[in-house]
C-alpha positions in Angstrom: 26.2 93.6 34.4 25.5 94.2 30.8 26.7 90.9 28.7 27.3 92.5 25.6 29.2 95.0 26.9 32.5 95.3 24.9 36.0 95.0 26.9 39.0 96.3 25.3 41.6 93.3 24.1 45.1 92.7 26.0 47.0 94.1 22.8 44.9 97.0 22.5 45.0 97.9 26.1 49.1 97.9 25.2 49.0 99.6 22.4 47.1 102.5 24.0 49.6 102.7 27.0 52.3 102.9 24.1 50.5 106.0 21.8 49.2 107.4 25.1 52.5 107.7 27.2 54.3 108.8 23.6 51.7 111.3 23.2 51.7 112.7 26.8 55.7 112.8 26.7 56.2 114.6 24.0 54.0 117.6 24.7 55.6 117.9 28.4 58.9 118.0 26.8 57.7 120.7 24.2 56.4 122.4 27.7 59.5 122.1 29.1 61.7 123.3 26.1 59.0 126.6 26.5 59.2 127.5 30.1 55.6 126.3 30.4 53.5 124.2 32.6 51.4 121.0 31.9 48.7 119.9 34.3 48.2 117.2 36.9 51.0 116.3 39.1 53.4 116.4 35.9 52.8 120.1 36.5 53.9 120.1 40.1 56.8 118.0 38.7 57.8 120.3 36.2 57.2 123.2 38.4 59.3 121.7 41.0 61.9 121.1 37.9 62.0 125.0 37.2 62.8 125.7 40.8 65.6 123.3 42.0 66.8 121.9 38.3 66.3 118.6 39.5 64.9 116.4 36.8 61.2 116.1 35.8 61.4 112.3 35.2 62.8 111.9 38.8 60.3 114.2 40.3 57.3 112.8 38.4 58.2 109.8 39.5 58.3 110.2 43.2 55.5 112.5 43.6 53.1 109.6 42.3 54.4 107.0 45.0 52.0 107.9 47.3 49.2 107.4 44.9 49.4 104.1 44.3 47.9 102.8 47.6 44.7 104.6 46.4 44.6 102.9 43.1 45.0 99.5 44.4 42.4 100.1 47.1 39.8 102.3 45.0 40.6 101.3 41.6 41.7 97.3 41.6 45.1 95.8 41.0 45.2 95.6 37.3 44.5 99.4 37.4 47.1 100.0 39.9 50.0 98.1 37.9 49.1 99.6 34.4 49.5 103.2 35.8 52.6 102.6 37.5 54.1 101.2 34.1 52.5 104.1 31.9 54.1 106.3 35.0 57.7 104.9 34.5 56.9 105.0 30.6 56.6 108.3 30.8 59.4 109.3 33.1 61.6 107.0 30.6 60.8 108.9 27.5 60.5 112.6 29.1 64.5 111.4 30.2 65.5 110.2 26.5 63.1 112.6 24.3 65.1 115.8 24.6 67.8 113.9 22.9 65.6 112.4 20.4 64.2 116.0 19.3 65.2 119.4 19.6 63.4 122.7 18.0 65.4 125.4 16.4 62.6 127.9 16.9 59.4 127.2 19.1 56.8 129.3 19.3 55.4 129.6 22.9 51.7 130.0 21.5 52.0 127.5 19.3 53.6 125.1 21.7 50.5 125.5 24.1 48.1 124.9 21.5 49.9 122.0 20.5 51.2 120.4 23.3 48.0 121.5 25.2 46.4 118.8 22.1 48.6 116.2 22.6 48.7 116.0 26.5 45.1 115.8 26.3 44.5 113.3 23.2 47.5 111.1 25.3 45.3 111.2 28.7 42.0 110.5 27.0 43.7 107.5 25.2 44.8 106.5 28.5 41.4 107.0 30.3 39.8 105.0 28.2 41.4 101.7 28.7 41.4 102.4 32.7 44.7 103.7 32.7 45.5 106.5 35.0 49.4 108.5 34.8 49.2 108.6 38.6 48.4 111.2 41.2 45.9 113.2 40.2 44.6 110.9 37.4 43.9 108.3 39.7 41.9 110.4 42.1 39.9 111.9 39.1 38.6 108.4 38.0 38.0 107.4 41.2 36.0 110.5 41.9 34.3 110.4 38.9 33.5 106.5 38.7 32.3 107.2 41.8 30.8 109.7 42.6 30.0 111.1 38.5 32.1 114.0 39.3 33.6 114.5 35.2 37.7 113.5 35.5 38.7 116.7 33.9 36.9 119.3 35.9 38.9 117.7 39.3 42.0 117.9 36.9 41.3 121.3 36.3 40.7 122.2 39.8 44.4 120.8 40.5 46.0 122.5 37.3 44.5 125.8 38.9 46.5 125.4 42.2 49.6 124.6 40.6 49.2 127.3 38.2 49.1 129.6 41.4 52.0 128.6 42.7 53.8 128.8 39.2 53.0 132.6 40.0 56.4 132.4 41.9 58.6 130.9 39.4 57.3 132.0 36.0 57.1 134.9 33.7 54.0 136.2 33.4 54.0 135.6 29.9 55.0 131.8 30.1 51.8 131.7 33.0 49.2 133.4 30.7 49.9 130.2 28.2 50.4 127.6 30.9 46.7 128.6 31.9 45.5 129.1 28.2 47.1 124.7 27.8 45.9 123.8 31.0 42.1 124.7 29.6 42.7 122.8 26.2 44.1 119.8 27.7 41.8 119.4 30.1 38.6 120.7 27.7 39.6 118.0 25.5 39.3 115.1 28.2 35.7 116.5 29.4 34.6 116.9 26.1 35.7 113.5 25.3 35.3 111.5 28.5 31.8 110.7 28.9 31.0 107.7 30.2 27.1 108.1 29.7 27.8 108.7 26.4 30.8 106.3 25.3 30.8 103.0 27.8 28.5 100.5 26.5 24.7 100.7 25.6 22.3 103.0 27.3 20.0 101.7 29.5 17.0 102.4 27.1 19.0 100.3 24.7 19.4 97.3 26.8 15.6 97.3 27.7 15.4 96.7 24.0 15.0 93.6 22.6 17.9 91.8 20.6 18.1 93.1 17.2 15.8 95.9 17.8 18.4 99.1 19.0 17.9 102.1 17.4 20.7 103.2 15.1 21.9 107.0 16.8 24.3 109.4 14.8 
């Protein structure tokens, strides 16, 4: 292992669960004030929300049960426990935020583009300090630490499934946009999530002697 590879602190690992979790909250909840759908299993949560009116932080919560076992096998115990806390984060402030904000007008376009953003920027905060928000998260990490596949083409893979079952419960209208926020939340955690490019120094770095890495824009 690399010994000057940098590790991210304790209190920076907490404040990224905090901004992250805040971040992915919100735009679900200006998703679900649009009719619309987010991706990963929050999308099967709220999609299951639209159909039954049973709450999304309920849901979201027990669809990512299962997951857990995987993460604590595949991914390590630390891992494991920081995604179930960012998971019940999240289901907390999904429950409390619609009475924390409320929109006299919303514009669906503009609340895909944005809340596309945000769900995005939140994951990618997340993925970075090895936290997952359950379900499909957690199988897209695993898959891609271990087999390279890039976490958000597996997310998008799932967000295209749900997205075809959303055919059944949503305008078409509110499913054009749910696609259109699916492809920028994802885009920005492909674009984003690279670890040949971010983790560490490159091999050709490390065969470098001390003192003597290149500087790279």
């Amino acid at each position: 292992m690399d010994s000057n590879r940098s590790h991210h602190r304790t209190y920076e690992d907490v404040a990224a669960m905090a901004l992250g979790t805040m971040l992915v909250s919100f735009g679900t909840m200006i998703y679900a004030q649009s009719l619309l759908l987010v991706g990963s299993m929050a999308g099967l949560a709220l999609l299951l929300h639209y159909a039954t009116g049973a709450g999304f932080w309920l849901l979201f919560f027990l669809l990512n049960l299962p997951f857990y076992v995987l993460a604590w096998k595949r991914m390590g115990r630390g891992f494991a426990i920081r995604t179930f806390v960012a998971v019940c984060i999240v289901c907390v402030l999904t429950r409390w935020m619609s009475d924390w904000v409320a929109f006299a007008n919303l514009n669906p376009l503009f609340a895909t583009i944005i809340g596309g953003a945000l769900i995005g920027t939140g994951l990618l905060i997340l993925f970075r300090h090895r936290i997952g928000l359950g379900g499909v998260n957690i199988l897209a990490l695993f898959l891609q630490e271990r087999f390279g596949v890039r976490a958000g083409y597996v997310q998008l893979a799932w967000d295209g499934l749900v997205l075809l079952g959303a055919c059944f419960v949503l305008p078409l209208d509110r499913l054009v946009l749910s696609v259109g926020g699916a492809v920028i939340a994802n885009m920005v955690i492909a674009m984003n999530h690279r670890p040949d490019r971010y983790i560490a120094r490159s091999a050709e770095q490390a065969a470098l002697p001390t003192g003597g890495e290149r500087t790279t824009a």
